[in-house]
KOLLUMVEX-119900 format. One record per residue (C-alpha): residue number from 1; residue in three letters; x negated, y, z. Coordinates in Angstrom, 1 decimal, m for minus. Each point is the difference from the previous one (the first is absolute). Last residue first. Layout:
BEGIN
{k:NUM; r:ALA; X:X; Y:Y; Z:Z} $
...
END
This chain:
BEGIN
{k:104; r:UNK; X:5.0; Y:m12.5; Z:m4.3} $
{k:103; r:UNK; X:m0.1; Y:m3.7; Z:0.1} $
{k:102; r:UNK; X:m2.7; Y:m0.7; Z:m3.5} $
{k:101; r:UNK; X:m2.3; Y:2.3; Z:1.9} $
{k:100; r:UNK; X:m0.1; Y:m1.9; Z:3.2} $
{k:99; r:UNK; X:m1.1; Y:m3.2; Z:m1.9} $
{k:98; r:UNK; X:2.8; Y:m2.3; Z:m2.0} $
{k:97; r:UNK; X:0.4; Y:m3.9; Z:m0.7} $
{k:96; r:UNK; X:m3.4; Y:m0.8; Z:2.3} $
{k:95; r:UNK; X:1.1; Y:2.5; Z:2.7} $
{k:94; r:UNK; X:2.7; Y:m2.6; Z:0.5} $
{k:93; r:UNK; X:3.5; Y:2.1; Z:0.3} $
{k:92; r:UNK; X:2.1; Y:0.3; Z:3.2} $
{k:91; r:UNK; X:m0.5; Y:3.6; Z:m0.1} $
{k:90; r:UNK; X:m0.8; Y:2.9; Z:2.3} $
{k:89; r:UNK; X:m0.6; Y:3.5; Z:m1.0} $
{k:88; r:UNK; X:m0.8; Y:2.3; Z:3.1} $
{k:87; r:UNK; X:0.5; Y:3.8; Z:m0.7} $
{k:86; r:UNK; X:m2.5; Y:2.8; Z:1.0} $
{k:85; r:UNK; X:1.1; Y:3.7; Z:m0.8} $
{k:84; r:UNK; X:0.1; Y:0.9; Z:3.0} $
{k:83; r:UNK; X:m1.7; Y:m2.8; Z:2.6} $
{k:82; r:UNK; X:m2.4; Y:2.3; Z:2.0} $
{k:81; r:UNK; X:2.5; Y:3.0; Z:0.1} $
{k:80; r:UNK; X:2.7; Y:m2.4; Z:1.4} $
{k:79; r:UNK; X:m2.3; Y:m1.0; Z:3.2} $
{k:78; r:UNK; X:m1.2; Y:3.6; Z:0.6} $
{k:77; r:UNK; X:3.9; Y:0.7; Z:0.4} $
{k:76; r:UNK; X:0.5; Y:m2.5; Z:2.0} $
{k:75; r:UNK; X:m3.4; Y:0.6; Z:2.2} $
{k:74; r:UNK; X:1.1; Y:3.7; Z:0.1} $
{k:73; r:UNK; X:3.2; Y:m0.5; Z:1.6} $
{k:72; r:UNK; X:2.2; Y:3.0; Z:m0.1} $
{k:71; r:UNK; X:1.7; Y:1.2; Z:3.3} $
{k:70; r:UNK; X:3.4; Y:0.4; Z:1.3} $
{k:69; r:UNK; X:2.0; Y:1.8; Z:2.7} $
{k:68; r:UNK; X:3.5; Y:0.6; Z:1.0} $
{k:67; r:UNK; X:1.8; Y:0.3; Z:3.6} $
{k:66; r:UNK; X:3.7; Y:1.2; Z:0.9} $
{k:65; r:UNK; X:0.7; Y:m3.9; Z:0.8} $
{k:64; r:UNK; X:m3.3; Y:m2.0; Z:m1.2} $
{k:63; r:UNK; X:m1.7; Y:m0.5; Z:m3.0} $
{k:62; r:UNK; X:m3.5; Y:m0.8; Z:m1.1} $
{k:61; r:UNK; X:m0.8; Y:m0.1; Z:m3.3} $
{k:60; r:UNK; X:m3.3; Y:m1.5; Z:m1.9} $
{k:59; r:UNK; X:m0.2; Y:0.8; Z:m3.7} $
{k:58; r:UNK; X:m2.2; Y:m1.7; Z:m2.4} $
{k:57; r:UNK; X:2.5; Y:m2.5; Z:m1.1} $
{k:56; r:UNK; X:2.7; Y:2.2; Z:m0.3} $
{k:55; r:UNK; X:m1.4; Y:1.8; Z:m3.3} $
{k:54; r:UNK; X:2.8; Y:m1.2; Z:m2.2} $
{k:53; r:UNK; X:0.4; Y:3.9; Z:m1.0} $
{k:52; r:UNK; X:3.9; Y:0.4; Z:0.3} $
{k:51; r:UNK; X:0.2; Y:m3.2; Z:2.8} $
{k:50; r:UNK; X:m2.3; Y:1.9; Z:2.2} $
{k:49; r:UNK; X:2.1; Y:3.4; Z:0.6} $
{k:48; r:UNK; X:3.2; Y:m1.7; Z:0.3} $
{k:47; r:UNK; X:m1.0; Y:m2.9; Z:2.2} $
{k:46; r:UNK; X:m1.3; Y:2.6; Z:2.3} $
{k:45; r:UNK; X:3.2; Y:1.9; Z:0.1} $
{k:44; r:UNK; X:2.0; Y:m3.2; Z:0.4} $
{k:43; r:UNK; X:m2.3; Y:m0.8; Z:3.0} $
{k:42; r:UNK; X:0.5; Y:3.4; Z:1.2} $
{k:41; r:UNK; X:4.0; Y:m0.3; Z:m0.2} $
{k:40; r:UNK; X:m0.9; Y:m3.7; Z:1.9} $
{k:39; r:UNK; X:m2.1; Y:2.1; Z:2.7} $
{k:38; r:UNK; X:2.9; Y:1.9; Z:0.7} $
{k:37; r:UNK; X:m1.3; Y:3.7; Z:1.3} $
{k:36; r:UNK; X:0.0; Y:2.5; Z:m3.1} $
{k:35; r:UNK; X:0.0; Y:3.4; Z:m0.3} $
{k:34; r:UNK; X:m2.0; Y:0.2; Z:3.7} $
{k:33; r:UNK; X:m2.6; Y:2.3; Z:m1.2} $
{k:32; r:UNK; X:m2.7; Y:m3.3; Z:0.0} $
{k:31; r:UNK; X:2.5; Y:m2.0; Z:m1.7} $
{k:30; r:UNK; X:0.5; Y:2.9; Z:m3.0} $
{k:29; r:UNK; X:m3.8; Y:0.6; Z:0.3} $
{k:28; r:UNK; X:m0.7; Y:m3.5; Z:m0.6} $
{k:27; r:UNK; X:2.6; Y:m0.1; Z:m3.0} $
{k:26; r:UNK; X:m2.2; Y:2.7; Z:m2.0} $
{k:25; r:UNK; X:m3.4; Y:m1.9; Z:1.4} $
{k:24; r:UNK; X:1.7; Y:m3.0; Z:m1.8} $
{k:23; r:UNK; X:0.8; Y:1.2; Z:m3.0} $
{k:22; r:UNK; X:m3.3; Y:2.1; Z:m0.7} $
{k:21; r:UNK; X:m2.1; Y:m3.0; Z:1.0} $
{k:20; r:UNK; X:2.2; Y:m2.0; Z:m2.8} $
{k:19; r:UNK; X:m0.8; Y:2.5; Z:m2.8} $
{k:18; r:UNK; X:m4.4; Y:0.1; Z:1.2} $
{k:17; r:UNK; X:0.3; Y:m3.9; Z:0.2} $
{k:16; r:UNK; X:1.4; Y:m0.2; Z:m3.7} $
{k:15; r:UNK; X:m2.4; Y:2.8; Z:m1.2} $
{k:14; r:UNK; X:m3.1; Y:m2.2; Z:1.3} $
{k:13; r:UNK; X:1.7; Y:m2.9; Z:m1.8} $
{k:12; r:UNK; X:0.0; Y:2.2; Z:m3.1} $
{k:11; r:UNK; X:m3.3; Y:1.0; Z:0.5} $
{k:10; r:UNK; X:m1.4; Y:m3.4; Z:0.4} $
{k:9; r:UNK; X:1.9; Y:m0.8; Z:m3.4} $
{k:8; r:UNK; X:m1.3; Y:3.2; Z:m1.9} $
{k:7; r:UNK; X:m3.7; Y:m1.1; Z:1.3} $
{k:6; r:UNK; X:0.5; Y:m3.5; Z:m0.9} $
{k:5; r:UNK; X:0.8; Y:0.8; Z:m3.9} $
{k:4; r:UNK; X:m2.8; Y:2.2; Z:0.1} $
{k:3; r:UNK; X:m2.5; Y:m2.3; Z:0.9} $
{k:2; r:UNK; X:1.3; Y:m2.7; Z:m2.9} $
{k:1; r:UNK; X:1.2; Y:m3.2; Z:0.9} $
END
C-alpha cells in the first residue's frame, strides 16, 4: 500500500476520534451541569455518539447516576494503526496448485 494511502486513512481515524471526543465532552458537560441524571438516557447518549463513527472500541465509559466520564485507549488505537491496511487471506488450497500470488 502506498505511504500516502495510509496517511489519509490514519487521518481519517484521527478525524473519527477527534468527531466522537466532541460528542461526548458536549454530553459530559450536560451530565456534569445536571441536564441529565439517568444513567440509561447517558448510556443512550453514549451509544449515539459511538455508533455514528464505529469508533467504540477505543473508548472507555464510566457511568454512574448524575456522573459521565470516558477515556481513549491508546493501546487499541495503537493496535489498529499497526494492522491498517493488512488483510489475512486464508485458503484451503495446496500451495503446490497456487502460491500466494495466484490467491489474491
Amino acid at each position: 500500500m502506498h505511504n500516502d494511502e495510509l496517511r489519509r486513512r490514519s487521518h481519517k481515524g484521527s478525524r473519527l476520534l477527534e468527531m466522537v471526543s466532541a460528542k461526548l465532552d458536549k454530553l459530559k458537560a450536560s451530565v456534569a451541569a445536571r441536564r441529565i441524571k439517568d444513567p440509561a438516557t447517558i448510556g443512550r447518549r453514549i451509544e449515539s455518539a459511538l455508533s455514528s463513527a464505529k469508533m467504540s472500541k477505543h473508548i472507555k465509559v464510566d457511568v454512574a447516576v448524575g456522573s459521565f466520564d470516558y477515556s481513549i485507549d491508546p493501546e487499541s488505537v495503537a493496535k489498529e494503526a499497526a494492522l491498517d491496511g493488512i488483510y489475512v487471506i486464508r485458503t484451503t488450497v495446496d500451495k503446490k496448485q497456487l502460491d500466494s500470488a495466484g490467491v489474491v
